[in-house]
C-alpha positions as CSV (number, residue, x, y, z in Angstrom):
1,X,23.0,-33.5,32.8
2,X,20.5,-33.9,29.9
3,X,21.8,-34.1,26.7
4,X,20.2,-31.0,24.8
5,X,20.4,-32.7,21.1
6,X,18.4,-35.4,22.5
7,X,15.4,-33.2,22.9
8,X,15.8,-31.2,20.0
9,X,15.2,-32.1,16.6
10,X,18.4,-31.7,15.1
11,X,19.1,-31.7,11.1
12,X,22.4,-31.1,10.0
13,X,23.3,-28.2,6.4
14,X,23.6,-30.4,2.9
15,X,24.2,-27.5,0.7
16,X,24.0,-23.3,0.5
17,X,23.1,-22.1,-2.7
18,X,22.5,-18.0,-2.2
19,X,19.6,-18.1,0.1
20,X,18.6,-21.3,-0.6
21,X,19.4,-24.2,2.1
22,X,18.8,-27.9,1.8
23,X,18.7,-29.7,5.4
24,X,19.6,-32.9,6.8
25,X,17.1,-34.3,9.0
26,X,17.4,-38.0,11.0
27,X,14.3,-37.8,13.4
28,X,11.9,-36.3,11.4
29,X,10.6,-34.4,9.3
30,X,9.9,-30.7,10.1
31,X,6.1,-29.3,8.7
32,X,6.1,-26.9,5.8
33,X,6.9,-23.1,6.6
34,X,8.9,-24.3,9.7
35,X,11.1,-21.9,10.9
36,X,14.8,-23.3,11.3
37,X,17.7,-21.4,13.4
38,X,21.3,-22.3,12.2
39,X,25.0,-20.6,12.7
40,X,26.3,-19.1,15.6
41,X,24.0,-18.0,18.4
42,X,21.4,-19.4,16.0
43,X,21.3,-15.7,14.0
44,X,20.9,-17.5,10.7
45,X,16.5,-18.2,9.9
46,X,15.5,-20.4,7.3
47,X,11.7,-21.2,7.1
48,X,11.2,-24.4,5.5
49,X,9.4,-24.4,2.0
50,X,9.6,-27.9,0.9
51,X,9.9,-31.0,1.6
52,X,12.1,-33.0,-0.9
53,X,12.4,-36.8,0.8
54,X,12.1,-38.4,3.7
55,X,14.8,-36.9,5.5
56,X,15.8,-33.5,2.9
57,X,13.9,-30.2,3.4
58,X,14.6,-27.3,1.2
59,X,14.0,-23.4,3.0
60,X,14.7,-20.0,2.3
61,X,16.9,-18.1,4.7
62,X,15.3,-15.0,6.3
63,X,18.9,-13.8,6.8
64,X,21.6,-13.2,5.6
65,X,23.9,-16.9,5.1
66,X,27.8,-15.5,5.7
67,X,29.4,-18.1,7.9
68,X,26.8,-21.2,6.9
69,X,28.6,-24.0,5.9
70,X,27.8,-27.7,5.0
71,X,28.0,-30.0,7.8
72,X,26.8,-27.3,10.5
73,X,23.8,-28.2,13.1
74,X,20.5,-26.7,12.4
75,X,17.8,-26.7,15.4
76,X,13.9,-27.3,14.4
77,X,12.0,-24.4,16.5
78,X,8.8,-26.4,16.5
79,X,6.9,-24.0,14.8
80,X,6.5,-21.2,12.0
81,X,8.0,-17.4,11.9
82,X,5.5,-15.5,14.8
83,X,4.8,-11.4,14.6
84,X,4.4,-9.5,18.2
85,X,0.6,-8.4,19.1
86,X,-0.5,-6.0,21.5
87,X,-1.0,-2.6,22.7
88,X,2.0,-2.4,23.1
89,X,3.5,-2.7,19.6
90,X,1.7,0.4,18.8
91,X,4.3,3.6,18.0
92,X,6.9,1.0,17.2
93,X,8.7,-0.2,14.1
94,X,9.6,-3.9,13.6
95,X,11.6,-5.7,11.3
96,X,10.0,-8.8,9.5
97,X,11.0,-11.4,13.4
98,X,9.3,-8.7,15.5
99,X,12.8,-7.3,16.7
100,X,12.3,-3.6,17.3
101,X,14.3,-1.3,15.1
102,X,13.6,1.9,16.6
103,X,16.3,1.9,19.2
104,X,13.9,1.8,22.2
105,X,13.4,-0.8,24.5
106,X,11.2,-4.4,23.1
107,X,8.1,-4.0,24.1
108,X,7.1,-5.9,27.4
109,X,3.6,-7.0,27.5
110,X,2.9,-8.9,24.1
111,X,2.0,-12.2,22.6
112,X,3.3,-13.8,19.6
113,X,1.5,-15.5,16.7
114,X,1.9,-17.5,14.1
115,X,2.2,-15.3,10.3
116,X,0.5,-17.9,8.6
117,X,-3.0,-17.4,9.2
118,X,-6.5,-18.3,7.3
119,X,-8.4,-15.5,6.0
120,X,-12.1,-15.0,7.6
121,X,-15.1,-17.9,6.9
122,X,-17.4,-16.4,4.7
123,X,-20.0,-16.1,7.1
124,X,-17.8,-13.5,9.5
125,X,-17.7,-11.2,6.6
126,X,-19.4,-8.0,6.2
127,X,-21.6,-7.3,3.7
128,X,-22.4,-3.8,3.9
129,X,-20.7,-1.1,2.1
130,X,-19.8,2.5,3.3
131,X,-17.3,5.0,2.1
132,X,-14.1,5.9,3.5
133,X,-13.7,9.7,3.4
134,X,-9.4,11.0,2.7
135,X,-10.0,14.2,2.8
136,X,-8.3,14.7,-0.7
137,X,-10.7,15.9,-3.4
138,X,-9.3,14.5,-6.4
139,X,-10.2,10.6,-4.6
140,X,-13.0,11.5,-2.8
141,X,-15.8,12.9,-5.6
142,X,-13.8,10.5,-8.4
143,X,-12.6,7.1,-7.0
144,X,-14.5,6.9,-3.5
145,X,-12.7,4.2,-1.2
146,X,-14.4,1.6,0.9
147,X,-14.0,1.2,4.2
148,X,-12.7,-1.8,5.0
149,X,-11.7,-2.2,1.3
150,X,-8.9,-2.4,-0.5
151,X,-7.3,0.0,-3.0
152,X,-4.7,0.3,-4.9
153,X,-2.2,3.6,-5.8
154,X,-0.6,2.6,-9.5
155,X,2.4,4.0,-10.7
156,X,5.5,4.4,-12.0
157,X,8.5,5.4,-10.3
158,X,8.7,9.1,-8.9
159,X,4.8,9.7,-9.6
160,X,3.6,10.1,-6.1
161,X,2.9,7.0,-4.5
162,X,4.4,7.4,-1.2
163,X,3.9,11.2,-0.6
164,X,-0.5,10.5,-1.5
165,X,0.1,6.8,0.9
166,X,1.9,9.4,3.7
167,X,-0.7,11.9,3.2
168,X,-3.9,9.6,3.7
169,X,-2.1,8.7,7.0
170,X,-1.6,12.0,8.2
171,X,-5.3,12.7,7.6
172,X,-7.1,9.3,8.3
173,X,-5.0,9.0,12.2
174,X,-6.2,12.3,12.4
175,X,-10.2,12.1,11.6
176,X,-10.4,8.4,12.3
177,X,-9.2,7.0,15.7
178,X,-8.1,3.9,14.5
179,X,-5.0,2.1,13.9
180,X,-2.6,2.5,11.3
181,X,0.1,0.0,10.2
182,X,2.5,0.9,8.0
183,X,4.0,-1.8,5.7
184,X,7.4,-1.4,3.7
185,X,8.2,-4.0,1.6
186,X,10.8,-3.9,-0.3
187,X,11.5,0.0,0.2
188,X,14.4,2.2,0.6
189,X,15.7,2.5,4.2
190,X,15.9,6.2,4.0
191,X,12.0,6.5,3.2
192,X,11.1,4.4,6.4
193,X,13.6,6.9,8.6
194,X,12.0,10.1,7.2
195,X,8.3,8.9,7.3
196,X,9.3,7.6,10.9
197,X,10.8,11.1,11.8
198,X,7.3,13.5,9.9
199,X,4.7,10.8,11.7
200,X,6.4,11.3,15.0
201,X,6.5,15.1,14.1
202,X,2.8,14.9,13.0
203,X,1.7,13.4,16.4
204,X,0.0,10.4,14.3
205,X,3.1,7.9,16.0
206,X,1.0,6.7,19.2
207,X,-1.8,4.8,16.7
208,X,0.6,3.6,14.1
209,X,2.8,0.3,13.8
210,X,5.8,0.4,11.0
211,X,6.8,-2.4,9.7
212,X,10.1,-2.8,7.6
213,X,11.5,-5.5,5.6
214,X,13.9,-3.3,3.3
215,X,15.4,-3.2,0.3
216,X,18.5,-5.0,1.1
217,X,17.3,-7.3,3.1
218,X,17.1,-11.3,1.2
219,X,14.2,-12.0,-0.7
220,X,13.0,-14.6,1.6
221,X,12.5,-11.7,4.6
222,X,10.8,-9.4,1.7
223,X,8.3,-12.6,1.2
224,X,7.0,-12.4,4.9
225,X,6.8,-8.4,6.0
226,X,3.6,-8.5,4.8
227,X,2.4,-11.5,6.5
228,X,4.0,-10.1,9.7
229,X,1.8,-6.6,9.0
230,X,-1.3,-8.5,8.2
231,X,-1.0,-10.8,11.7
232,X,-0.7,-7.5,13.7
233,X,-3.7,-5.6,11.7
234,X,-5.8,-8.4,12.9
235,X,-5.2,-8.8,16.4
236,X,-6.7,-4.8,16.3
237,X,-9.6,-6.0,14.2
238,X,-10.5,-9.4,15.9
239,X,-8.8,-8.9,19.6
240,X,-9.5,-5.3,20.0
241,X,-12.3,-5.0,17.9
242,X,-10.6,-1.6,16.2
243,X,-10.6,-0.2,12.6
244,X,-7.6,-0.8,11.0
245,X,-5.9,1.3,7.8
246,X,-3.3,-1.1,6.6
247,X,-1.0,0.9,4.0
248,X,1.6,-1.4,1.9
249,X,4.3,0.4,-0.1
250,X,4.9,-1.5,-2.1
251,X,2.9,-4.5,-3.3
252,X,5.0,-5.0,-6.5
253,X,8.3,-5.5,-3.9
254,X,6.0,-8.6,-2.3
255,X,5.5,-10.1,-6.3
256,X,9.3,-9.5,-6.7
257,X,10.4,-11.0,-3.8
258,X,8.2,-14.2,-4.5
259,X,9.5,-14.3,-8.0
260,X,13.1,-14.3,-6.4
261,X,12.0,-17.2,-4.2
262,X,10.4,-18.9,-6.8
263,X,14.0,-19.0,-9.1
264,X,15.8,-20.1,-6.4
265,X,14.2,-22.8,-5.5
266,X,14.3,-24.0,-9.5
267,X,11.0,-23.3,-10.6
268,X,9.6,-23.1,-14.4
269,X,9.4,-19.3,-14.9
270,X,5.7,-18.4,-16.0
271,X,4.9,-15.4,-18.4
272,X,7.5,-12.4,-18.0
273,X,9.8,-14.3,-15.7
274,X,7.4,-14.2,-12.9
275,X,6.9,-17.2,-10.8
276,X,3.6,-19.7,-11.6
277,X,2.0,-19.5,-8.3
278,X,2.0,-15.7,-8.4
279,X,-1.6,-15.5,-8.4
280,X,-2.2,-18.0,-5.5
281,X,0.8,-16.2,-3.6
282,X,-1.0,-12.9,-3.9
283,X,-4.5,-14.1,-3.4
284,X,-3.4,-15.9,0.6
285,X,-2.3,-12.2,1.5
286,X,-4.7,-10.0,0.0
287,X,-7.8,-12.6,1.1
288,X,-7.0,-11.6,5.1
289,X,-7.6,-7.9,4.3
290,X,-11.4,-7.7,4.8
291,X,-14.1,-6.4,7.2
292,X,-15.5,-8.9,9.7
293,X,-18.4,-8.5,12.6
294,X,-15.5,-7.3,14.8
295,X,-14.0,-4.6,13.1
296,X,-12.7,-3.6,9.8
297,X,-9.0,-3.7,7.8
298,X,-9.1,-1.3,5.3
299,X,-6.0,-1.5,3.1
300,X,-4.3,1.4,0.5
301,X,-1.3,-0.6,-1.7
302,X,1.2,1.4,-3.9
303,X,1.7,-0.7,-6.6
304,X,4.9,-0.2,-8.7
305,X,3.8,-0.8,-12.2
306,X,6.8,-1.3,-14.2
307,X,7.6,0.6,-17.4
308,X,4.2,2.1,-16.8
309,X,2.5,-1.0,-18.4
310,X,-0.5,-1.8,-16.9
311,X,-0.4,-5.6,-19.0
312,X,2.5,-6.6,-17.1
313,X,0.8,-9.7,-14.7
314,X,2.0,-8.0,-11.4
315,X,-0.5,-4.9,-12.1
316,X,-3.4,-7.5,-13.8
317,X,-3.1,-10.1,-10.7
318,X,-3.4,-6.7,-8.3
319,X,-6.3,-5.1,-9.8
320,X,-8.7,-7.8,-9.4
321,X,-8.4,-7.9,-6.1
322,X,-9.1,-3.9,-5.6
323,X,-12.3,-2.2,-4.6
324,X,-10.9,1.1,-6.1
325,X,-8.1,1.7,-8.5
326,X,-6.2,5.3,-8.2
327,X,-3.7,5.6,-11.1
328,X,-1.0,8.3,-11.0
329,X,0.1,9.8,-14.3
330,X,3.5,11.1,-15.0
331,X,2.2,13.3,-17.6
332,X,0.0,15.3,-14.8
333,X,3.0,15.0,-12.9
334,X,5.0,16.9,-15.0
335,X,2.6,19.5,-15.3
336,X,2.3,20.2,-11.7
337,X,-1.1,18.8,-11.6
338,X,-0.6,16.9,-8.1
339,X,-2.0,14.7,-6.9
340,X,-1.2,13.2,-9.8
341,X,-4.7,11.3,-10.3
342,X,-5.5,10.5,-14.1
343,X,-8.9,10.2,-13.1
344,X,-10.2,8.8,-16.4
345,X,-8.0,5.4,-16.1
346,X,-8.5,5.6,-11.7
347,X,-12.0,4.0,-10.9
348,X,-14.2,2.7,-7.8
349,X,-16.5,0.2,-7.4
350,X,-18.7,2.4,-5.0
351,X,-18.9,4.6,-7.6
352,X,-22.8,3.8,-7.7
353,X,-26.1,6.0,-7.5
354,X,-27.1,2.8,-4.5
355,X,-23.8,3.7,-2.5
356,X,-22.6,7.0,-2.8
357,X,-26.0,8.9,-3.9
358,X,-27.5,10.2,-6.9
359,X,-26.2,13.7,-6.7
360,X,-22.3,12.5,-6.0
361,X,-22.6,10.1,-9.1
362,X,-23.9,12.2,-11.3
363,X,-21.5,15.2,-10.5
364,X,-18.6,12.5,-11.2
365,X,-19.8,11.6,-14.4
366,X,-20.2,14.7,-15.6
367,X,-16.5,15.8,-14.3
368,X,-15.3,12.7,-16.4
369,X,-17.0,13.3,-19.2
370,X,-15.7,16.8,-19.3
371,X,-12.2,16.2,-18.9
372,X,-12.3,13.0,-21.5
373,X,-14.1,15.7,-24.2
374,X,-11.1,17.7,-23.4
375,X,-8.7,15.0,-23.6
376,X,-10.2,13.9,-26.9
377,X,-9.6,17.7,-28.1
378,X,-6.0,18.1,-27.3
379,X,-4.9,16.6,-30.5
380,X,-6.8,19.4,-32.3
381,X,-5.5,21.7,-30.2
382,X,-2.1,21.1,-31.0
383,X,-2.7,21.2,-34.3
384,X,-5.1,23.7,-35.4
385,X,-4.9,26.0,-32.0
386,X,-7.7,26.7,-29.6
387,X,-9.5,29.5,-32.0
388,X,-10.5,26.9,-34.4
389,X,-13.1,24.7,-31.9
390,X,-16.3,26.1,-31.8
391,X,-17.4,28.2,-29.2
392,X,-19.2,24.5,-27.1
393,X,-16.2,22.8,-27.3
394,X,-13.7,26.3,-26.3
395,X,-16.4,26.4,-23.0
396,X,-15.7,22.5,-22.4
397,X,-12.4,22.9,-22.8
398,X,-12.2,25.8,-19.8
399,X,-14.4,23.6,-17.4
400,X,-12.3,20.9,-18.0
401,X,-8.8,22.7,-17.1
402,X,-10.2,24.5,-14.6
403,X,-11.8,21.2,-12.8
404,X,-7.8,19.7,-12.9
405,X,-6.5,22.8,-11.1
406,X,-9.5,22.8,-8.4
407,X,-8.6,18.6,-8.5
408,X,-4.6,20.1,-7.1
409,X,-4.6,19.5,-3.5
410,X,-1.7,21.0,-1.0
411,X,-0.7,18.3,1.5
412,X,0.3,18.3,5.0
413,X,3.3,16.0,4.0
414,X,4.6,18.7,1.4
415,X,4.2,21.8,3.5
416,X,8.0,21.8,4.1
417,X,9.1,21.3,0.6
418,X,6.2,23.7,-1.2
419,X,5.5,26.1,1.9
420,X,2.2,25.9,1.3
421,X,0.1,24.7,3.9
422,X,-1.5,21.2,3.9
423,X,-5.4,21.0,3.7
424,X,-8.2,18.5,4.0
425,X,-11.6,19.1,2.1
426,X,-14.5,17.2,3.1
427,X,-16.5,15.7,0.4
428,X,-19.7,18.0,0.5
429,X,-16.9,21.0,-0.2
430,X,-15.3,19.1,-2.8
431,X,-18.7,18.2,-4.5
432,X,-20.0,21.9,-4.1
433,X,-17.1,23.2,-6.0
434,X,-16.9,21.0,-9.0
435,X,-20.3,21.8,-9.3
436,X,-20.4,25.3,-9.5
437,X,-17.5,24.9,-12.1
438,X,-19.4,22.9,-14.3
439,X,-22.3,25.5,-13.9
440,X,-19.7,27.9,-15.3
441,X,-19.7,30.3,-11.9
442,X,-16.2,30.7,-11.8
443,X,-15.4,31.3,-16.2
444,X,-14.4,34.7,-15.8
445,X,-11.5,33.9,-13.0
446,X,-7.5,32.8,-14.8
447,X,-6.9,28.8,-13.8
448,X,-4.3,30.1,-11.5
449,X,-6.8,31.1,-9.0
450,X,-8.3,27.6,-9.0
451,X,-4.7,25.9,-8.7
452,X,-3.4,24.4,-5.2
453,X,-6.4,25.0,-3.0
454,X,-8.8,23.8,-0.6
455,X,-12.8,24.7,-0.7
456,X,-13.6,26.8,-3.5
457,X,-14.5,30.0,-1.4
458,X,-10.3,30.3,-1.8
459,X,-10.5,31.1,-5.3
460,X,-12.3,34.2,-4.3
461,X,-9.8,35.2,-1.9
462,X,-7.2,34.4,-4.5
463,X,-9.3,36.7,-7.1
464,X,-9.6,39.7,-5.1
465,X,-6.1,39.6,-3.5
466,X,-4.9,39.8,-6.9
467,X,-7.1,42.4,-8.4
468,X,-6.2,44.5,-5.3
469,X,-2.1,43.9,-6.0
């Protein structure tokens, strides 16, 4: 009989403080980001984040750590935390090890790879740009997306993020065949069961991936979701030579989970509490989201901004790595102006006469500076009243609130809440109907024939319907 330990390299527990582990280890040494099983049946991970002496590693435990105690065997796998790839992860949702948590079967016919991988040479990348089309108006004439770049949705709580990141799924499986991976960091357990439950119901399941690492889970398996998601949207991109729309909700949960790492293992705080290697943290998972020769990962992140203060380092580090920046505004939100797009703070870097064309460019300029005229009236407004602007400034005041109501939007992922049904607009509708606002065709109809509609032909329909009531 051989003797198992032999082969193995075996370290033994030195001390458990919360998810942090320090490990004995006689042989040697295991590498950095190591993955380590300990407890019984070996259900306890700890992926190895330090190296302290010659024979002391410090990790973070994946799991749980009830029932780890000091003195107790821990095995060295050989190798780092892997993710499931294949065809036949697709319809599935994982948990941050690749177990299925769907209730169904594992998949059979898969591979698994390493999470830790480098982002794309340079000379793999692509360097031509082309927009992405949603579908929803508000995004598509103001704060065009990229394809194969990334954006982010910024926000506080309760402003929109998930139902706009549920909604660009719903119509991007739908118009684009491509993949879809779905990314919860951090998120509540019941969102992941009900988005699970509408996709399935949607028929948008068979080209999607979910991927969960939830709320209560430790910070450690909050760190790596992402990674797991990123592994999987490029076996699709390289392997299968596939586009890819990689959603994240949310990107602030991946920062907060890093800055939970980061105290535990007794690092100097940096500015705000967050840890000093946020911005290289950030930068090794964001730099793998790009478009190569083989196919493209195009990537939409809510980002939880908190107390609404875009200065706070998690929103600054996160914007400069965005192609397009779509900030949600709780005061449109509580005027019933979803989506909730402030589209004077929201802007894209394909925004450009070169990219997008002259006519689209200059249509969205105008619409801006319309609505920021308008906001830079409001305080008169309020004051003196509407009859006191001239008669100029009265006329940009109606374009302008008339513009936000044709911005509104019905979804497909609100139909059952609203009863209105969902609608996607494609961009040369969109355009067309901002523009004939502007050229003051529609002045005579009330803004509540503009509000919650698709093309603009349905303000008509909305006019006459009421005119014959």
């Amino acid at each position: 009989m051989v003797d198992r330990s032999r082969l193995l390299n075996l370290g033994k527990v030195i001390s458990v403080r919360g998810s942090i582990v320090d490990v004995l280890f006689e042989k040697h040494l295991p590498p950095v980001y190591t993955l380590l099983r300990a407890g019984r049946e070996s259900q306890i991970a700890i992926e190895v984040l330090t190296q302290l002496d010659a024979h002391h590693v410090r990790g973070i435990a994946l799991t749980p750590t009830e029932g780890l105690a000091r003195g107790m065997a821990v095995e060295d796998t050989g190798g780092p935390l892997k993710a499931p790839v294949g065809r036949e992860i697709l319809s599935r949702m994982f948990d941050v090890f690749g177990n299925t948590i769907d209730r169904r079967k594992p998949p059979s016919d898969i591979q698994w790879r390493s999470i830790h991988q480098t982002p794309p040479p340079l000379m793999r990348r692509s360097t031509t740009s082309e927009i992405f089309e949603t579908g929803i108006k508000a995004i598509d004439v103001l704060v065009p997306l990229e394809r194969g770049g990334k954006a982010g949705l910024f926000g506080g709580a309760g402003v929109g993020k998930t139902v706009l990141l549920t909604e660009m799924i719903h119509n991007v499986v739908k118009q684009h065949q491509g993949v879809s991976i779905f990314c919860g960091i951090g998120e509540r357990c019941r969102e992941g069961e009900e988005l699970y439950r509408d996709m399935k119901d949607a028929g948008v399941l068979p080209n999607t991936v979910m991927v969960f690492g939830q709320m209560n889970e430790p910070p450690g398996a909050r760190f790596r979701v992402g990674h797991t998601a990123l592994t999987m949207a490029e076996y699709f991109r390289d392997d299968e030579r596939r586009d890819v729309l990689l959603l994240i909700d949310n990107i602030f949960r991946f920062i907060q989970a890093g800055s939970e790492v980061s105290g535990l293992m007794g690092q100097m705080p940096s500015r705000l509490g967050y840890q000093p290697t946020l911005g290289t943290e950030l930068s090794e998972l964001e730099e793998r989201i790009s478009t190569t020769d083989a196919g493209a990962i195009m990537s939409i992140q809510a980002v939880y901004v908190p107390a609404d203060d875009f200065t706070d380092p998690s929103a600054v580090h996160t914007f400069s790595h965005l192609s397009a920046s779509i900030v949600l505004s709780r005061k449109r939100a509580s005027e019933g102006l979803y989506p909730a797009i402030d589209p004077l703070q929201s802007n894209s870097k394909m925004a450009t006469p070169g990219i997008v064309g002259e006519r689209h460019y200059l249509l969205a300029q105008e619409i801006r500076q319309t609505l920021a005229q308008y906001s830079e009236l409001k305080d008169i407004i309020s004051m003196l009243g509407l009859e006191q602007l001239s008669p100029e400034d009265r006329n940009v005041v109606a374009r302008a609130r008339r513009l936000e109501r044709f911005l509104t939007q019905p979804f497909f992922t609100t139909e059952q809440f609203t009863g209105i049904k969902g609608k996607s607009i494609s961009l040369s509708d969109a355009l067309d109907g901002c523009e004939r606002i502007l050229n003051d065709e529609f002045k005579d109809y009330s803004e509540g024939d503009l509000y919650m509609i698709g093309t603009i032909d349905e303000a008509m329909a909305k006019k006459s319907s009421r005119e014959k009531s």
